[in-house]
Each structure stands twice: as structure tokens, then as C-alpha cells.
N, C-alpha and C positions, 0 to 999 in steps of 0.2 A: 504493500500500500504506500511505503513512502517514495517509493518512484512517481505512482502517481501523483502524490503531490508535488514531489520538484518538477512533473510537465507542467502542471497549473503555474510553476513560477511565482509564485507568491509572493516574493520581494519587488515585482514589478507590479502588483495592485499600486502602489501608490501613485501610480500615473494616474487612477481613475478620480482623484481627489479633484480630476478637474471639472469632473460633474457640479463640484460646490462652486464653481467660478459665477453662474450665473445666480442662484441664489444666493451667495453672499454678497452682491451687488447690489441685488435688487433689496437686501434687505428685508429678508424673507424666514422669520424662525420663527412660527409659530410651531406648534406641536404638529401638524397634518405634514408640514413643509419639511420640519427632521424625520419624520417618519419617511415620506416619500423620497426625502433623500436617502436616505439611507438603505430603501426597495432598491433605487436605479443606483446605488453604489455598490452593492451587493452584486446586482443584474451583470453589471459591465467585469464586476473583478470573474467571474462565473462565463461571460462571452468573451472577454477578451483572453482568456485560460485558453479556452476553447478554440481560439484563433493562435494562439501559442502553439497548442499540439498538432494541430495542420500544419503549422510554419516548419515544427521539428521532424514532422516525417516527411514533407517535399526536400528536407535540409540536411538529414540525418548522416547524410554520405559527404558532404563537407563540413559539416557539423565537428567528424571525425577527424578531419586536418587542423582544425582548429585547435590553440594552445589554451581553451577555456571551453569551448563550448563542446569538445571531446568529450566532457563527463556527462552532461546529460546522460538521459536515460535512455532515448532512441539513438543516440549515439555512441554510446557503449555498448548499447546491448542490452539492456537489465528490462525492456519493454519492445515486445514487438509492436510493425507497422497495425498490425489487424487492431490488436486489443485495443492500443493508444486513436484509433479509429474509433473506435466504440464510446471510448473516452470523453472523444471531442464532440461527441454528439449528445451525449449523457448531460455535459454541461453547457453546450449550449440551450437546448430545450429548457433546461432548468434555470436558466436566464430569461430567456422570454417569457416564459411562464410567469415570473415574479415582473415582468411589465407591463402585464394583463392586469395586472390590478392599480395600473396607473393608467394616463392618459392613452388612449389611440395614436397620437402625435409619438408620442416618449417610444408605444413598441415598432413607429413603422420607423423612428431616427437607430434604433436600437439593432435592428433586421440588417437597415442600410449600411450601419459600420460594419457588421460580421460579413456582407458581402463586398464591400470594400476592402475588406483586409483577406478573406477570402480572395478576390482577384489580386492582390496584391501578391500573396504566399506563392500561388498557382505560377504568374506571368511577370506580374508587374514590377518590382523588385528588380526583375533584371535588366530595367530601363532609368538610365545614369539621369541622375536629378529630378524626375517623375519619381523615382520611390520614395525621394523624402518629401515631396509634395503632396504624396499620397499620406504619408505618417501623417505631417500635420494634419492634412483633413481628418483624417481620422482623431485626434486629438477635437477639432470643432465640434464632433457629431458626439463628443463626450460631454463637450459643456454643453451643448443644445439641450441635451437629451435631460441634461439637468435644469436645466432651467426650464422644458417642456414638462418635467414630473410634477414642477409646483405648482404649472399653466401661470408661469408670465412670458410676455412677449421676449424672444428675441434677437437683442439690440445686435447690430449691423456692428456696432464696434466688440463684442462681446465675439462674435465669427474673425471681425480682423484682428484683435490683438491675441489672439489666442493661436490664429495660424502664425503671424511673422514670428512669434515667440518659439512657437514647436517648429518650425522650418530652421529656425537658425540655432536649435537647440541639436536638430536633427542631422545638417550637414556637421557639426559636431562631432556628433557619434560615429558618421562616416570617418571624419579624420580621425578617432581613437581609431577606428577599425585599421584604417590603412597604414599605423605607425606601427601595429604589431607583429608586421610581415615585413621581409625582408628587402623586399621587391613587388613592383604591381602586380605583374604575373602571379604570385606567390599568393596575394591577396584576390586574386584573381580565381582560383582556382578553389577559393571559400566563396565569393559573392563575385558573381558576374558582373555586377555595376563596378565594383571596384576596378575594373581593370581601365576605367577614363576619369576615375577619379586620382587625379594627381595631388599630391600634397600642396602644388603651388594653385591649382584649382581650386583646391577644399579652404584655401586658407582667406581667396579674395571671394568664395562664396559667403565662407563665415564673417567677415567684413563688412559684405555689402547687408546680409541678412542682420546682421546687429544692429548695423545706422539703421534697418528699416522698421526693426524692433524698437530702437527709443524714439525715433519719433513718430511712430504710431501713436506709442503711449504718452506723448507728450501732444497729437493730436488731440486725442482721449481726454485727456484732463483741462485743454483749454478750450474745448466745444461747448460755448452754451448753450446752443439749442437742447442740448441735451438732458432732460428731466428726471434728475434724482434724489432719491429721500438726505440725500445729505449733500457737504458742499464740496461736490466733485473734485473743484480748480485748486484744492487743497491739497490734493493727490500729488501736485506737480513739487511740493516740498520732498519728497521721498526721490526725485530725479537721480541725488550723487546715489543713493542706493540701487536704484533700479540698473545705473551707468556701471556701480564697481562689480556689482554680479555680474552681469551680463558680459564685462571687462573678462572677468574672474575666472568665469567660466571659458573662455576664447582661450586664453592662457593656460588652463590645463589641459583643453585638449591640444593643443597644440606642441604641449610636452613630452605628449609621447608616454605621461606616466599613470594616466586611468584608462580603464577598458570601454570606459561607456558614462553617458552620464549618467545612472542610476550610482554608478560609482561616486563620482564626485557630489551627489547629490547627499549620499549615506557615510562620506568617509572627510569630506573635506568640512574643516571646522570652521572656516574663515567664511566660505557660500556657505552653508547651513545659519551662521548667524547674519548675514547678511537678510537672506531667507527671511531670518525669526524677526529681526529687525521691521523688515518692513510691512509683513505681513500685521505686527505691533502697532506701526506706524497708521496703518491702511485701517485698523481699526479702531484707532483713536479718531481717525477722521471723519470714518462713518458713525461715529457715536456721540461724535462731541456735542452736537445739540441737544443730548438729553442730558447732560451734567456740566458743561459750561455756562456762565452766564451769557446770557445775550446783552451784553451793555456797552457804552461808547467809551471811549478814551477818558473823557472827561468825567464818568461817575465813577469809574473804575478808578482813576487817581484823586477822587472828593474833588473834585474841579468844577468851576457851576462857568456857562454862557454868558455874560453880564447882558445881552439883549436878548435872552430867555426871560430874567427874573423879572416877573411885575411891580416888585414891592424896590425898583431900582427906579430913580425919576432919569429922565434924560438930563443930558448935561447940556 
């Protein structure tokens, strides 16, 4: 049985935390709102498992050249193709299943990422820059899916900061991938994209996707039109935070000394409290109108307007 759960992968649920992106946004915790999150976070760790053990049996045979991903369990040996089949269906169904008792929106965005990452495993992956276009999509239809569980709308920048983010988190990963091997070929011969992803490509991809990651989010935080239970443009004070992570992270993959970002994600102390930081930050701002005063300069320092005060004659 514990094969079967290192196919589930377990330590990679924590991607699915981005189902909270759009409920925590929206500002949405009542009791109905935690409970349905916590259906479609279940749902996704349960499908996206299940698009894990697909991924491992079309992969199993380079799986085995790999200097980490040799241990798995379809890759050593310790689970056949048939059973880990069985598997993958077992958990998906049992994912759907728990999104039948949310919205109709939630199971048909729920469907479309297992067949997205489905084509991906099958075909798509072996198509250089298209597969990490496709991860982050799939990362979008996690926070949709989350924000469709609570039934709020949406928002258009909730789809775009959440893709430039997983795109450039994602060409990333690529470059961990390809510092591990000795040669393209080499790397080549584990993932077929790899073989045109050069390091001097991967490094002006991660580049361009970073500048397009902060200023999305710094789009994001200076749009007024934009309608939320708190004051947005407030968001843009956490910038040197958002800029040294996103810095932070460039710079270890680029070192050649983590395998992935789930790595640098669970190991590196300096991004985790960056991480903690602003995620602190983000929510002091969405809160502060329930425990800040709302007052001006002047009552705030006992300071009065002298052309307020009635009981002042003019001069």
C-alpha cells in the first residue's frame, strides 16, 4: 500500500492551495465557503494524484534514467502498469464524485483540468514551451475551480496573475530539470522538450516571465475599477516582497542546486519566509478595516481644522 501512496505524491498537494486564491480574495469564510473549500481541495489533491499516475506510467521508462525520479514506484518496479491503471481511475472518480456536491461550474472546470493534463501526459509535454503553458493553465482551472465552489464571479485578473506566476515559476522547473544532466541530449533522453530547451533559452525565458509576473501584479493592485471588500492599492506596499521572491526564486534555479520548485519551496528558508511574510502582509490589508481606525491625520494627532471649529470667530 505505501507505493500506492508515493504514486499519489503527496508532497505535491500543496500546489492545490491555489484553489484558496480566489476565495481568499474575495473575502469569503463563512462556514458553507470553508467547507466547500475544503470539498474542491480534497477533489483536486484526489484528481490531480490521479493525473500523476498517468504521467508515471506514459514516463516510467525514462523515469528510470533519471537520478530522482528512478525511485518511484513505476519506475523501479514495486507497481505495475495494469494495477497503477486501476489506481488512476479509482481516484479520479473519487474526485469528481466529491464535486457533485458543489456547483455544476466547479465539476465541469474540474473534468477540464484532468483532460488537460491528460493531453498533456499522453502528447503535449513533448512540445518545447507549450508544456509549461499548459502547467500554468492548469494551475488557472485550480483557482477557478475554487473560486466557482463558493459561486463568486471570476475576476479576469485572478486567470492572469495566477498564469504569468505558474509560467514563470514553471520555465523554472524546466531549468532545474536541465542543470541535472550533463548534456541536452542527456536531458533529452528523460523529456523530449528538453532537448531545445537550452540553458541560455531557459534563463531569458525566466527573465522575460518574471518582469511579466510583477507587473501584472502591480497592474492588479493599481486598477481601480476594480471592486473589493478591502483597499486593494494597499497590496502595492508588499512590491520589495513580491520582487525579492520572485528574484529568489530565479536565482536558485538557476544554481543548478534544487531539483524543482516544490524543492525550494519546502527547503529554502529565506523564500518560505518571504512566502510567510507577505502572505502576513496581504492579510493585514485585507483586514484592516475591521480593526483600524478610520480617522484623518488631524484627530489621530488631537489636531482640530481652525475653519472647522464654530465656536472660533473669524479674524
Amino acid at each position: 500500500m505505501k507505493a500506492y501512496v508515493e504514486l499519489m505524491r503527496p508532497a505535491q498537494w500543496i500546489k492545490n492551495f491555489a484553489v484558496l486564491a480566489g476565495p481568499a480574495f474575495a473575502m469569503r469564510a463563512g462556514p458553507s465557503e470553508i467547507k466547500n473549500s475544503g470539498i474542491i481541495f480534497a477533489a483536486f489533491c484526489l484528481i490531480s494524484s490521479s493525473s500523476y499516475v498517468i504521467n508515471d506510467i506514459f514516463d516510467r521508462e525514462a523515469d528510470a534514467l533519471h537520478p530522482v525520479k528512478k525511485h518511484r514506484p513505476l519506475a523501479r518496479g514495486a507497481i505495475g502498469s495494469g494495477s497503477a491503471a486501476v489506481w488512476a481511475i479509482v481516484l479520479f472518480l473519487a474526485g469528481v464524485t466529491m464535486t457533485l456536491l458543489l456547483s455544476a461550474a466547479t465539476t465541469v472546470t474540474v473534468v477540464a483540468y484532468f483532460v488537460l493534463i491528460f493531453a498533456y501526459s499522453v502528447a503535449l509535454k513533448r512540445r518545447t514551451i507549450l508544456d509549461v503553458v499548459l502547467i500554468a493553465i492548469g494551475f488557472v482551472l485550480r483557482a477557478m475551480a475554487g473560486a466557482e465552489a463558493i459561486e463568486v464571479v471570476v475576476s479576469p485578473w485572478l486567470v492572469v496573475c495566477t498564469f504569468t506566476l505558474c509560467m514563470f515559476m514553471g520555465f523554472g522547473k524546466r531549468r532545474c530539470e536541465v542543470g541535472q544532466f550533463a548534456s541536452l541530449t542527456e536531458a533529452g533522453e528523460h523529456r523530449i522538450a528538453l532537448l531545445r530547451y537550452s540553458p541560455e533559452l531557459l534563463s531569458q525565458l525566466i527573465s522575460i516571465s518574471a518582469g511579466i509576473t510583477i507587473l501584472t501584479f502591480l497592474l492588479y493592485t493599481m486598477d481601480g475599477d476594480i471592486k473589493t471588500t478591502f483597499n486593494k492599492q494597499h497590496l502595492v506596499y508588499t512590491l520589495p516582497l513580491v520582487v525579492y521572491g520572485i528574484f529568489r526564486y530565479a536565482m536558485l534555479v538557476q544554481s543548478g542546486d534544487m531539483h524543482g520548485p516544490m524543492e525550494i519551496v519546502l527547503r529554502d528558508r529565506p523564500f518560505q519566509a518571504t512566502v510567510a511574510l507577505w502572505a502576513l502582509s496581504a492579510l493585514f490589508i485585507m483586514t484592516e478595516q475591521h480593526w483600524v481606525p478610520a480617522v484623518g491625520l488631524e484627530e489621530l494627532f488631537g489636531l482640530t481644522n481652525p475653519m472647522s471649529n464654530p465656536n472660533m470667530n473669524s479674524q
